[in-house]
N, C-alpha and C positions, 0 to 999 in steps of 0.2 A: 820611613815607610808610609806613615799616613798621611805625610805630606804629598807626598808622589799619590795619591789615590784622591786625595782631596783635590789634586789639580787637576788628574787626568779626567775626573768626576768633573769638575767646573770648566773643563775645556772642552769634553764631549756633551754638556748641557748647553754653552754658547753654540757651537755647532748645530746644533739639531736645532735649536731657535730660528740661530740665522738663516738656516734652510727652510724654515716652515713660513719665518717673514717673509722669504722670495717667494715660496707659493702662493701666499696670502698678496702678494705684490701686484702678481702678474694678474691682467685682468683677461678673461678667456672669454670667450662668447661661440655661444654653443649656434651652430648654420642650422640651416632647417635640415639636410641632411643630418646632420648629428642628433639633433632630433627625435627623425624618423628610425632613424637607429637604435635608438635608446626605446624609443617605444616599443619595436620589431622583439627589442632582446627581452622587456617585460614580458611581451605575448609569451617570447617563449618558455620563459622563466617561470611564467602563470599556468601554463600546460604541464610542465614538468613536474611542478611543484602536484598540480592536482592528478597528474598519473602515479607519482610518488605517493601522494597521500591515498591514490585508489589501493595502490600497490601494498603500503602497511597495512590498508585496512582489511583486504585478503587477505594477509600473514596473521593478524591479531584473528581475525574467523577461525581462521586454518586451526590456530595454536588453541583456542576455546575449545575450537571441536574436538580434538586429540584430547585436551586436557578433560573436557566431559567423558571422551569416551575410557580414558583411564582412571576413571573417578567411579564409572559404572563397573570397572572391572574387579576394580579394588572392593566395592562395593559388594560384588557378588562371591568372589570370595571368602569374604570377611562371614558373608550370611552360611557361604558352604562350609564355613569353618565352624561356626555354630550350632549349625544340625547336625552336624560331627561329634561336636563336643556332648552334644545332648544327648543323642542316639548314645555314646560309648557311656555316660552315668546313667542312663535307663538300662542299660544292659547289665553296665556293673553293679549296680542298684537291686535290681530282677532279679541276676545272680545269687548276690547275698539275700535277697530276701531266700530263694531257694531252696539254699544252705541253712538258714536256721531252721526253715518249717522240716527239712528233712532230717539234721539230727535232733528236732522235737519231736518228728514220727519215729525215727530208728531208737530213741530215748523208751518213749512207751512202749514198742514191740519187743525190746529188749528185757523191760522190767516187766512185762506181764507173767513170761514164764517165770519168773522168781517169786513172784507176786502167788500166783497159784500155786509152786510149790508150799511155801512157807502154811499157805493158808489149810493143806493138804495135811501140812506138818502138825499146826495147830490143833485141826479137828480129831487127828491121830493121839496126840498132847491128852488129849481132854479124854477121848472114849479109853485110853490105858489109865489113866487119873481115876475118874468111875471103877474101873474093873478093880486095879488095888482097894479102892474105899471100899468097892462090896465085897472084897476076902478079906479086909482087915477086919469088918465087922463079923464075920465067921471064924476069925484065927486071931488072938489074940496076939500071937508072935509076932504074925508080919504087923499088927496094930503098933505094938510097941517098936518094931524096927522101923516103920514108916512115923512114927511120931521121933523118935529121935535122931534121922534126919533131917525133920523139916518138912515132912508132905502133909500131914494130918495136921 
């Protein structure tokens, strides 16, 4: 098997030799026609070449400008999405702050009446405290029953 590869490889390398010595062989000489020819085909070649290159370099324009203007899009967006985001934690922010000053006002309005009760309670506390003290000092009874629970 490698034999057969190794010759058909050494038989199609002499071949392809032998073919390029004949080119190499032949001596060719170019008319002036042929020439003028060759020249005619550069012109056009040089035309094409530079409508071509006008031609990408419209496209690469083209493709800049798209690409700037979805760059500016992306761009605006991104800022719309931010004053979005800002606006909704100033709100929720607001919010809570709201919510705490209103159950720290609903806190006080709520303990004030208790607040005056008690204190209503108190000063009631004290002026019957007096009234016992001044019949115990007149009734020795109630002296001694207020002394042995505790009030005198």
């Amino acid at each position: 098997m490698k034999k057969g590869k190794i010759t058909f490889s050494l038989f199609f390398a002499f071949f392809f030799l032998q073919k390029v010595s004949d080119l190499h062989a032949e001596e060719t000489s170019f008319t002036r026609e042929d020439k003028e020819r060759l020249i005619r085909l550069e012109v056009k070649l040089e035309e094409g070449l530079k409508a071509t290159n006008q031609r990408i370099d419209e496209i690469s324009k083209s493709l800049n400008q798209r690409i700037d203007e979805g760059l500016k899009s992306v761009n605006q967006r991104i800022d719309d999405l931010i004053n979005l985001m800002l606006w909704g934690f100033g709100i929720l922010f607001g919010g809570m702050g709201l919510l705490i000053g209103f159950v720290i006002w609903d806190r006080r309005t709520a303990l004030a009446p208790a607040v005056k009760r008690i204190k209503e309670l108190e000063e009631k506390e004290e002026k019957i405290e007096r009234a016992f003290k001044e019949i115990a000092l007149k009734d020795p009874k109630i002296a001694e029953i207020l002394r042995s629970v505790g009030f005198m």
